[in-house]
Backbone atoms as SQL, in Angstrom:
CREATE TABLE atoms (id INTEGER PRIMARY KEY, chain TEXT, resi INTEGER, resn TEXT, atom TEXT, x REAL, y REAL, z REAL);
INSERT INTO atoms VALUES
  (1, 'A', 1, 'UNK', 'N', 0.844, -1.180, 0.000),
  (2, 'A', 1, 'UNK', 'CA', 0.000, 0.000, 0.000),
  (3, 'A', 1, 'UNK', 'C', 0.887, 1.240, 0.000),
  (4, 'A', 2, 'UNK', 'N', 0.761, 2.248, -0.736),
  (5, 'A', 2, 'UNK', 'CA', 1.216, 3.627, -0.732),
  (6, 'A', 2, 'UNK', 'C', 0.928, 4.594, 0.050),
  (7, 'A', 3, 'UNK', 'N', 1.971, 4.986, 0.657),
  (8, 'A', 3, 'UNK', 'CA', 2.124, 5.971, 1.693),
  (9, 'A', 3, 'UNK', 'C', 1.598, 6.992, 1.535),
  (10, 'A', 4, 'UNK', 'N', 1.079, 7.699, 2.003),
  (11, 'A', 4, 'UNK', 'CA', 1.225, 9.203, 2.159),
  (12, 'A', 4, 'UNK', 'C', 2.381, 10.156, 1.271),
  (13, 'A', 5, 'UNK', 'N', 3.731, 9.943, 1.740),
  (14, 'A', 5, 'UNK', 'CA', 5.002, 10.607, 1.318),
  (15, 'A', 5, 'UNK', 'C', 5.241, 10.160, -0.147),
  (16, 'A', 6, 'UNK', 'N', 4.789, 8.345, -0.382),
  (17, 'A', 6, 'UNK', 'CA', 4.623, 8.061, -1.564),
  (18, 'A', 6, 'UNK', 'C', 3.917, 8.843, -3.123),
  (19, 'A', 7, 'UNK', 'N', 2.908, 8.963, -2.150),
  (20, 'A', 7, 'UNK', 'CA', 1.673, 9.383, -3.064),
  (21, 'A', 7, 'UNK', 'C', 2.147, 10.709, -3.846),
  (22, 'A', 8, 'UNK', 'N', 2.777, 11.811, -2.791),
  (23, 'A', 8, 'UNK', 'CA', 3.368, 12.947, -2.888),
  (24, 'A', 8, 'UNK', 'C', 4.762, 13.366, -3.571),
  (25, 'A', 9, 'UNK', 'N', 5.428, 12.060, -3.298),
  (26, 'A', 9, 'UNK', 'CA', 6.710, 12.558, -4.257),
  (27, 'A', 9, 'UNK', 'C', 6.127, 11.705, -5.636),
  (28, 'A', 10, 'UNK', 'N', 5.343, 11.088, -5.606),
  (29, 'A', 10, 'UNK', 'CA', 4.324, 10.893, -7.107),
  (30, 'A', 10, 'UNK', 'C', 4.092, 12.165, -8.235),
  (31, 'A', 11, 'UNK', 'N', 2.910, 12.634, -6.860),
  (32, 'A', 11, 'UNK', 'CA', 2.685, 13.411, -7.572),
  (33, 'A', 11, 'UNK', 'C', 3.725, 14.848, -7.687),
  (34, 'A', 12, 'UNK', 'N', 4.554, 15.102, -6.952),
  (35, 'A', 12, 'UNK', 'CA', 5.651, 16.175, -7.026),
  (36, 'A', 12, 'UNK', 'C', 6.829, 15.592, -8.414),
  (37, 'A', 13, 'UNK', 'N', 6.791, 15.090, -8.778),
  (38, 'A', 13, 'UNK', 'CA', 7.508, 14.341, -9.848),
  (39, 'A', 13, 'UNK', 'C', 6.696, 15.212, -11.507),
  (40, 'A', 14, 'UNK', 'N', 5.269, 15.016, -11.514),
  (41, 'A', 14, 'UNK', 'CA', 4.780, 15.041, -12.478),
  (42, 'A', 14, 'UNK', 'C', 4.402, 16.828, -12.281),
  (43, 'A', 15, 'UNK', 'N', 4.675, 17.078, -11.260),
  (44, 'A', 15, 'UNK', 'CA', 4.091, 18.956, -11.278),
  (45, 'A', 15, 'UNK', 'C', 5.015, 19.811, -11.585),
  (46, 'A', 16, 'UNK', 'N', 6.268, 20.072, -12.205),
  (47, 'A', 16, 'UNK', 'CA', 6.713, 20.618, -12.992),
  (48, 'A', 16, 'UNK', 'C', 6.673, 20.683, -14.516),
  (49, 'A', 17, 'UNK', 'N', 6.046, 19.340, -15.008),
  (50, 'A', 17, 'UNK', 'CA', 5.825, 19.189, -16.757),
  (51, 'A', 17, 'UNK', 'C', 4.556, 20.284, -16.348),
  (52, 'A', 18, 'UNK', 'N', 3.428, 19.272, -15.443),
  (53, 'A', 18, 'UNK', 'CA', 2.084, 19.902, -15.303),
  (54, 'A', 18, 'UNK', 'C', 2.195, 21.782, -15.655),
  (55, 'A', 19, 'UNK', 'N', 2.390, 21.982, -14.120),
  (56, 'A', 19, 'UNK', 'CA', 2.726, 23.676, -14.537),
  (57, 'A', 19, 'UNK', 'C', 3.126, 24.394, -15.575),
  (58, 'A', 20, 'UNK', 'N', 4.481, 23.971, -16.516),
  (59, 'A', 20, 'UNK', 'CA', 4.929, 24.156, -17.569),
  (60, 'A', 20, 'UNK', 'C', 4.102, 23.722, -18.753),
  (61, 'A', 21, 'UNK', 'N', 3.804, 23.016, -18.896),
  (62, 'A', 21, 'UNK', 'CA', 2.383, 22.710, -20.168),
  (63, 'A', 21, 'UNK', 'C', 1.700, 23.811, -19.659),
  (64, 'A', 22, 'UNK', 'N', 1.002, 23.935, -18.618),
  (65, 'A', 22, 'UNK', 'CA', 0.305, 25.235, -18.461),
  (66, 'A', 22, 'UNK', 'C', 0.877, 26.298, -18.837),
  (67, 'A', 23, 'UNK', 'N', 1.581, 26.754, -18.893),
  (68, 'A', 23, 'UNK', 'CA', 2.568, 28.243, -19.010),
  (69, 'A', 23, 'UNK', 'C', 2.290, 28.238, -20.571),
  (70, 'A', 24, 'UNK', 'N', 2.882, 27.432, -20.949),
  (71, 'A', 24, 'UNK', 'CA', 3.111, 26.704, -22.814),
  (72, 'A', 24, 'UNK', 'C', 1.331, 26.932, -23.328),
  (73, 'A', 25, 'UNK', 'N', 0.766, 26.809, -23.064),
  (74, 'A', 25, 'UNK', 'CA', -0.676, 26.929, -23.284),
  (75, 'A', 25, 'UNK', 'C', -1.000, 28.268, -23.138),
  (76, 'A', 26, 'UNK', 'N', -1.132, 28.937, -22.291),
  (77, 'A', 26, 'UNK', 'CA', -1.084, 30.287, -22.042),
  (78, 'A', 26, 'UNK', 'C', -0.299, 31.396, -23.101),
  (79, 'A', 27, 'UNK', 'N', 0.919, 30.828, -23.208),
  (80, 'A', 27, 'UNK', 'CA', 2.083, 31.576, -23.902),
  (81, 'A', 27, 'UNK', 'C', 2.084, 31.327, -25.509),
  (82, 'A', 28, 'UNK', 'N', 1.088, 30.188, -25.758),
  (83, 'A', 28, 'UNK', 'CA', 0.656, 30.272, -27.120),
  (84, 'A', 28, 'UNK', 'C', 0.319, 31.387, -28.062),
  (85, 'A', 29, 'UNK', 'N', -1.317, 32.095, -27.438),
  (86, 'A', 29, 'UNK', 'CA', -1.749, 33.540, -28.116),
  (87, 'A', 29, 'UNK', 'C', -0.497, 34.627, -28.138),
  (88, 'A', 30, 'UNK', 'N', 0.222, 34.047, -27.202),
  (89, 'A', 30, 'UNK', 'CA', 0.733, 35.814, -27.221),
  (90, 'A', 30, 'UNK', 'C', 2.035, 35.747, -28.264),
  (91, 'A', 31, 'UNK', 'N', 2.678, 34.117, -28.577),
  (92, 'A', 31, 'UNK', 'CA', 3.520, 34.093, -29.584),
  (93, 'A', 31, 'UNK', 'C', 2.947, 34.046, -30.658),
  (94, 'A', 32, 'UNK', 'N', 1.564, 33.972, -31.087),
  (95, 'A', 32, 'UNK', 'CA', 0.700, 33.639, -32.442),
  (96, 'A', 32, 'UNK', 'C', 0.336, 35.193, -32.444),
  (97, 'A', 33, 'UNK', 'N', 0.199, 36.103, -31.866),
  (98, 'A', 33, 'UNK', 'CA', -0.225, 37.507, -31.672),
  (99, 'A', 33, 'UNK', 'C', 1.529, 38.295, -32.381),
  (100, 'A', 34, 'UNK', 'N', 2.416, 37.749, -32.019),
  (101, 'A', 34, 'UNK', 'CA', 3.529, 38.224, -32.651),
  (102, 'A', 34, 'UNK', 'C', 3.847, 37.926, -34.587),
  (103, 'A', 35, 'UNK', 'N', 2.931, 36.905, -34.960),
  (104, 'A', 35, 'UNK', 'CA', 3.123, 36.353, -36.171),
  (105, 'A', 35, 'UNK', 'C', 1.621, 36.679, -37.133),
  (106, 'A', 36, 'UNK', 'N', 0.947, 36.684, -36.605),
  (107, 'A', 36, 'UNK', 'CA', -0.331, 36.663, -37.287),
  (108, 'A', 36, 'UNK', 'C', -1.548, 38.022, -36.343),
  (109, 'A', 37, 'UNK', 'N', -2.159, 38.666, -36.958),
  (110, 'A', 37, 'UNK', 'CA', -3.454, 38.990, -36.835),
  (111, 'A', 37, 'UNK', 'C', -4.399, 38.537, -36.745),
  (112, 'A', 38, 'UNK', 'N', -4.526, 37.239, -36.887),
  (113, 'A', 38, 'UNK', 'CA', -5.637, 36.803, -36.764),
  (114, 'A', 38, 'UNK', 'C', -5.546, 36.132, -35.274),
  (115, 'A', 39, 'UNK', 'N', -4.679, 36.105, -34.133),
  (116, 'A', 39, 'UNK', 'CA', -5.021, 36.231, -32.650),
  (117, 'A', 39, 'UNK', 'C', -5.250, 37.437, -32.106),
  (118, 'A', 40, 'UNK', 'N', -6.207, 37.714, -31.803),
  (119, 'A', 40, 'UNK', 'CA', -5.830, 39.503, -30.859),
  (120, 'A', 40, 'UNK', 'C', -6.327, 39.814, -29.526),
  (121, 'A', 41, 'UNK', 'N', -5.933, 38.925, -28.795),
  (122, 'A', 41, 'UNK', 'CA', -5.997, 39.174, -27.289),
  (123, 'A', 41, 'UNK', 'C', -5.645, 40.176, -26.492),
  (124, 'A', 42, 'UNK', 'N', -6.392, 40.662, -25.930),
  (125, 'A', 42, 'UNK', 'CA', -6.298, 41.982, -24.938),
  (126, 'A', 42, 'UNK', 'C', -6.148, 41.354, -23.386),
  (127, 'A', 43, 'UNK', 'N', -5.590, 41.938, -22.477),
  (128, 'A', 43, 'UNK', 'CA', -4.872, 41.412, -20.928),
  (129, 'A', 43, 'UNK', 'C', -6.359, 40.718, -20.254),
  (130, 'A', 44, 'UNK', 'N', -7.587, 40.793, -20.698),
  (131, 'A', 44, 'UNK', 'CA', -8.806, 40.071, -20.212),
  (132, 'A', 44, 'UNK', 'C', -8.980, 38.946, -20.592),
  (133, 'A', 45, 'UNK', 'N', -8.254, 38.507, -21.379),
  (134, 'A', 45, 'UNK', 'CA', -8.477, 37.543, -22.182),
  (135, 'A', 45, 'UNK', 'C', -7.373, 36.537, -21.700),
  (136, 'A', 46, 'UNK', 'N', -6.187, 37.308, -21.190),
  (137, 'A', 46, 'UNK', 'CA', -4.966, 36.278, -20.756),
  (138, 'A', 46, 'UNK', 'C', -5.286, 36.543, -19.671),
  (139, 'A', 47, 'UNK', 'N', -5.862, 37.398, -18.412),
  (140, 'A', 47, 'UNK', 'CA', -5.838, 37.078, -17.245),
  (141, 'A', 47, 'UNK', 'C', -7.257, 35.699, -17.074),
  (142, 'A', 48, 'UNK', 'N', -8.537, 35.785, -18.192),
  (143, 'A', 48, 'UNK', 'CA', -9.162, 34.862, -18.072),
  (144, 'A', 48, 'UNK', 'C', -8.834, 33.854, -18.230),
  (145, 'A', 49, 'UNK', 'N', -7.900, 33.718, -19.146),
  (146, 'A', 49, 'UNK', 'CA', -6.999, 31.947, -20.017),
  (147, 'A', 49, 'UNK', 'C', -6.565, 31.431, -18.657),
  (148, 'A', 50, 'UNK', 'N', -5.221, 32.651, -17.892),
  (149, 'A', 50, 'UNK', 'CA', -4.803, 31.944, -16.361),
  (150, 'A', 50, 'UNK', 'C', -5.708, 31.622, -15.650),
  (151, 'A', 51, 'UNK', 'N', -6.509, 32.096, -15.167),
  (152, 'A', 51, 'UNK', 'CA', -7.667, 32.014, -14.341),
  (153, 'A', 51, 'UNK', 'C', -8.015, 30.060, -14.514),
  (154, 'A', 52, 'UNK', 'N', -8.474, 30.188, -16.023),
  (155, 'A', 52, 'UNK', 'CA', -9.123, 28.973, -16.096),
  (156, 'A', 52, 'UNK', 'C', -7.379, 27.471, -15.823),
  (157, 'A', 53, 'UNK', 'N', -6.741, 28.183, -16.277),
  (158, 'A', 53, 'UNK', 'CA', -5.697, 26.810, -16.616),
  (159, 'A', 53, 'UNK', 'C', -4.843, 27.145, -14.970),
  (160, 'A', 54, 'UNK', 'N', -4.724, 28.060, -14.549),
  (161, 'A', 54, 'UNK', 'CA', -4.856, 27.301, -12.857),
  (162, 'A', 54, 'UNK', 'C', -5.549, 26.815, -12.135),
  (163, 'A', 55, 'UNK', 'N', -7.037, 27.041, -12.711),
  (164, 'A', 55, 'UNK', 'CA', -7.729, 25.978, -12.077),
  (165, 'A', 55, 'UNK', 'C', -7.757, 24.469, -12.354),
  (166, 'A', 56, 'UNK', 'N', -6.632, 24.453, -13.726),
  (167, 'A', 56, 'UNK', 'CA', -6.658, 23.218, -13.669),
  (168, 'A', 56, 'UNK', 'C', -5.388, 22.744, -13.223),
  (169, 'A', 57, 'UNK', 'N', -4.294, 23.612, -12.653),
  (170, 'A', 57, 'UNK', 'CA', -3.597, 23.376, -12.289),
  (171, 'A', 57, 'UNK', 'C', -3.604, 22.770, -10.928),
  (172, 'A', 58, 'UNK', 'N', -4.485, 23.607, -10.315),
  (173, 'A', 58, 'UNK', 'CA', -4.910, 23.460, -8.758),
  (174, 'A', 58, 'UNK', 'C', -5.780, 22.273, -8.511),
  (175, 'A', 59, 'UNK', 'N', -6.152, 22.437, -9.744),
  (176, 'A', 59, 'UNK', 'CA', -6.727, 20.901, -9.639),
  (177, 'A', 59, 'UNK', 'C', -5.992, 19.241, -9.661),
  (178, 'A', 60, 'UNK', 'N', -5.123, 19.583, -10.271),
  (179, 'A', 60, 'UNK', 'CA', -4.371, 18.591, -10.784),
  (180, 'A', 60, 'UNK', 'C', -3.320, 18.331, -9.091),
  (181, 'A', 61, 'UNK', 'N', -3.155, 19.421, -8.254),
  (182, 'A', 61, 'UNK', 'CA', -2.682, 19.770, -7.056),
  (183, 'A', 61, 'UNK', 'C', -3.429, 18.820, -6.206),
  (184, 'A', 62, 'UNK', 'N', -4.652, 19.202, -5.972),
  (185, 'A', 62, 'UNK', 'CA', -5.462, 18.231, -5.424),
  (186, 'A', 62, 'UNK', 'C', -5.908, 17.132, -5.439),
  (187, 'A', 63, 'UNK', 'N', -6.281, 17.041, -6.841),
  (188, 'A', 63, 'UNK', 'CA', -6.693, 15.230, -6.947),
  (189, 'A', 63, 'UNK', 'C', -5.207, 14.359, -6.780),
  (190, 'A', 64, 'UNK', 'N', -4.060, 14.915, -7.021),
  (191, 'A', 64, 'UNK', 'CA', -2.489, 13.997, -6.536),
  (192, 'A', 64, 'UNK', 'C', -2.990, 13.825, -4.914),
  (193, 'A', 65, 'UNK', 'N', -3.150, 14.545, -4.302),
  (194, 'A', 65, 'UNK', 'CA', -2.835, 14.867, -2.733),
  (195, 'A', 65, 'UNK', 'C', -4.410, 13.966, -2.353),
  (196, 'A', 66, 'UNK', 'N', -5.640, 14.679, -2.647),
  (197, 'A', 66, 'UNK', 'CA', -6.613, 13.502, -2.200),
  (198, 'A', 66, 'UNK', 'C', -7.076, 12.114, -2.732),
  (199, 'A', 67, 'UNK', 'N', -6.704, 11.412, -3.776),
  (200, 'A', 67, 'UNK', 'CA', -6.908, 10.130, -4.226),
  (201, 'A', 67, 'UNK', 'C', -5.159, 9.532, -4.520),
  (202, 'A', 68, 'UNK', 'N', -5.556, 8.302, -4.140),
  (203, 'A', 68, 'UNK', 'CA', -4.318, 7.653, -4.660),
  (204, 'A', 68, 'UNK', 'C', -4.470, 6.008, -5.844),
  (205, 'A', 69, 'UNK', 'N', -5.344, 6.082, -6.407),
  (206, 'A', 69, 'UNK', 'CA', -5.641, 5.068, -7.459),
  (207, 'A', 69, 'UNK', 'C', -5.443, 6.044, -8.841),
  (208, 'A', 70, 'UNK', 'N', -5.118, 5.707, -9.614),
  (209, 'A', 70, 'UNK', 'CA', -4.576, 6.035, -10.988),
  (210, 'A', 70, 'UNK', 'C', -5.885, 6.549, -11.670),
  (211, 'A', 71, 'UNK', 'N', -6.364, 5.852, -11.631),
  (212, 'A', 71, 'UNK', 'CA', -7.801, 5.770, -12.226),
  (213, 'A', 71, 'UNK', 'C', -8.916, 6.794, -11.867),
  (214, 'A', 72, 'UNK', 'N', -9.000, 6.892, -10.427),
  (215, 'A', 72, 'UNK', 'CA', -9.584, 7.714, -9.761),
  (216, 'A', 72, 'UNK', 'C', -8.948, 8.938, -10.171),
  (217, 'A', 73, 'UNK', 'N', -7.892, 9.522, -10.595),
  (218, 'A', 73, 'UNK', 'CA', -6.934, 11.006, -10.658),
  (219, 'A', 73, 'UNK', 'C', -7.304, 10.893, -11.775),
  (220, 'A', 74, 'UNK', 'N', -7.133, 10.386, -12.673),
  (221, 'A', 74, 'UNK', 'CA', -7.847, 10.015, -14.284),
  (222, 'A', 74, 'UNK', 'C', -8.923, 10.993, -14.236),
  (223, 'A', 75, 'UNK', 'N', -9.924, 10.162, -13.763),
  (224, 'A', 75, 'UNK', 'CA', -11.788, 10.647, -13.847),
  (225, 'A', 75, 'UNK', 'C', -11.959, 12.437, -13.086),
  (226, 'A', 76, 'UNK', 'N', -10.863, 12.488, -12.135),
  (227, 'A', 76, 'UNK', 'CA', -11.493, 13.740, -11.553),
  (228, 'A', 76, 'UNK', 'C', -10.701, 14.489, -12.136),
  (229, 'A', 77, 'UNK', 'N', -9.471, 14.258, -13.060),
  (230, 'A', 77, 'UNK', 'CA', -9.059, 15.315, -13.927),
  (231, 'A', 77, 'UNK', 'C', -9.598, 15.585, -15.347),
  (232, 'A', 78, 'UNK', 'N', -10.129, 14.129, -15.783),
  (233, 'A', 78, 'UNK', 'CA', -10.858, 14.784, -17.008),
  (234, 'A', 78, 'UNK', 'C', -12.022, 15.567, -16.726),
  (235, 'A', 79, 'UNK', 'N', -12.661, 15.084, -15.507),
  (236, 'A', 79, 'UNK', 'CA', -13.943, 16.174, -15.628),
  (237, 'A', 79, 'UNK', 'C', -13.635, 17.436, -14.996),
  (238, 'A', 80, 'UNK', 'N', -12.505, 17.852, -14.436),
  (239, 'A', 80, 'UNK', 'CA', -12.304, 18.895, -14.323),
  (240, 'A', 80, 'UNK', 'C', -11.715, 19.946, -16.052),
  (241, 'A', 81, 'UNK', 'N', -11.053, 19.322, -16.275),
  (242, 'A', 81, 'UNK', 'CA', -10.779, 19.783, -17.908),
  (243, 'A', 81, 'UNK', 'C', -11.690, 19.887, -18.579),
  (244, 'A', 82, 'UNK', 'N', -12.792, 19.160, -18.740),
  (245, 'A', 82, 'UNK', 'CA', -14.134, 18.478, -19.332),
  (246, 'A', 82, 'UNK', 'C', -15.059, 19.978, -18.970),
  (247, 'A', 83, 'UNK', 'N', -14.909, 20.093, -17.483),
  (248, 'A', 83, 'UNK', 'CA', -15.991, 21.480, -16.708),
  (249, 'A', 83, 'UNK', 'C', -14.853, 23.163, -17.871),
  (250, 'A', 84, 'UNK', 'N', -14.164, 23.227, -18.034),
  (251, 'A', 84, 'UNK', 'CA', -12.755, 23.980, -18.087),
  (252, 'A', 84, 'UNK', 'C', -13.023, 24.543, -19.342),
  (253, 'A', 85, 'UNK', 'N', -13.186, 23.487, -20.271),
  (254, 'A', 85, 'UNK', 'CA', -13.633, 23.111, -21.503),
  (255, 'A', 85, 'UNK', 'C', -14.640, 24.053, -22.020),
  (256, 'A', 86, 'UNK', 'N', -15.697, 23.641, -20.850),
  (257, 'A', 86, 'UNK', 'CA', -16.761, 24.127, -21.345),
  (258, 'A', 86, 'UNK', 'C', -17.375, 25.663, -21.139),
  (259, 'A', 87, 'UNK', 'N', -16.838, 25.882, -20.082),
  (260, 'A', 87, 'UNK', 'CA', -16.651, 27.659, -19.251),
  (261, 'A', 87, 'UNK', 'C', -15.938, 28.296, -20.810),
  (262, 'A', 88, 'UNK', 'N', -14.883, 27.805, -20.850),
  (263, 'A', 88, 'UNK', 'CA', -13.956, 27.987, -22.218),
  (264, 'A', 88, 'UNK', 'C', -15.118, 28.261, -23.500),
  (265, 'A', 89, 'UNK', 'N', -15.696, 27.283, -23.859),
  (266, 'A', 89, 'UNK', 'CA', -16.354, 27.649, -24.900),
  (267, 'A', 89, 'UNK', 'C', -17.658, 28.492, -24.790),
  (268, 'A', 90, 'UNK', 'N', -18.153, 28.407, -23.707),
  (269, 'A', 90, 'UNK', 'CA', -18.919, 29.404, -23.293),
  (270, 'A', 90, 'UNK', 'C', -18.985, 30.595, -23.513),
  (271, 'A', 91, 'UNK', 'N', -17.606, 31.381, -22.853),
  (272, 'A', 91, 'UNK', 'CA', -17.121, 32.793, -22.860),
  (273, 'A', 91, 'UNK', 'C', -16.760, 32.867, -24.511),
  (274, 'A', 92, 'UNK', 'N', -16.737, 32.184, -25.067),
  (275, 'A', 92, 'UNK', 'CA', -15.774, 32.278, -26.125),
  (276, 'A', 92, 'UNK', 'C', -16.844, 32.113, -27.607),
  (277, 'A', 93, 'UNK', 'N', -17.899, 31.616, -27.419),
  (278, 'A', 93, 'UNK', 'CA', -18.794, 31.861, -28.658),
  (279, 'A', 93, 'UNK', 'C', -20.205, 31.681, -27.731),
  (280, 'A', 94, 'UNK', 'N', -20.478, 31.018, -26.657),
  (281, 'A', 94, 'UNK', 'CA', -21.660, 31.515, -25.741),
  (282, 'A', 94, 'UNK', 'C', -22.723, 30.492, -26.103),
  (283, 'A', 95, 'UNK', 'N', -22.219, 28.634, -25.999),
  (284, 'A', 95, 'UNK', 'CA', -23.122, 27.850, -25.919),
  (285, 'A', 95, 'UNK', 'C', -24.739, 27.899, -25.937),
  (286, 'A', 96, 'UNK', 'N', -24.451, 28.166, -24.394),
  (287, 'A', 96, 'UNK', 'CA', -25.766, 27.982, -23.865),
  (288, 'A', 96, 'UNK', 'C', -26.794, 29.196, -23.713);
């Protein structure tokens, strides 16, 4: 059975790609904003992008620290991405 300390240098292993894919995601518009016109983001738009992709960061924080089955971190991170997703497309052409 996996420890506690286990679980944690687990998940402390995988939270530097994590964070950094985040950054890399973020830092997309603003290098496509240097090449093309056809991105044109204003600081509401990148403080909303962070907003949403630390929440999935923070998420990804939590489900390491409260579940320890693979599977289980699986399901509560896709539906957190899945919820992320959809806020995302929301603001962004207005679903619903």
């Amino acid at each position: 059975m996996a420890t506690q300390s286990d679980t944690n240098s687990r998940a402390g292993r995988w939270r530097p790609f994590v964070w950094t894919g985040l950054i890399a995601v973020l830092a997309t518009p603003l290098i496509a904003m240097q090449f093309t016109s056809e991105v044109d983001w204003d600081a509401f738009d990148f403080v909303f992008a962070a907003l949403l992709l630390g929440a999935i960061g923070i998420a990804f924080e939590i489900s390491a620290r409260m579940t320890s089955s693979p599977p289980a971190k699986l399901a509560l991170m896709g539906l957190v991405v899945g919820l992320v997703l959809v806020v995302w497309a929301e603001a962004a052409v207005g679903i619903f």
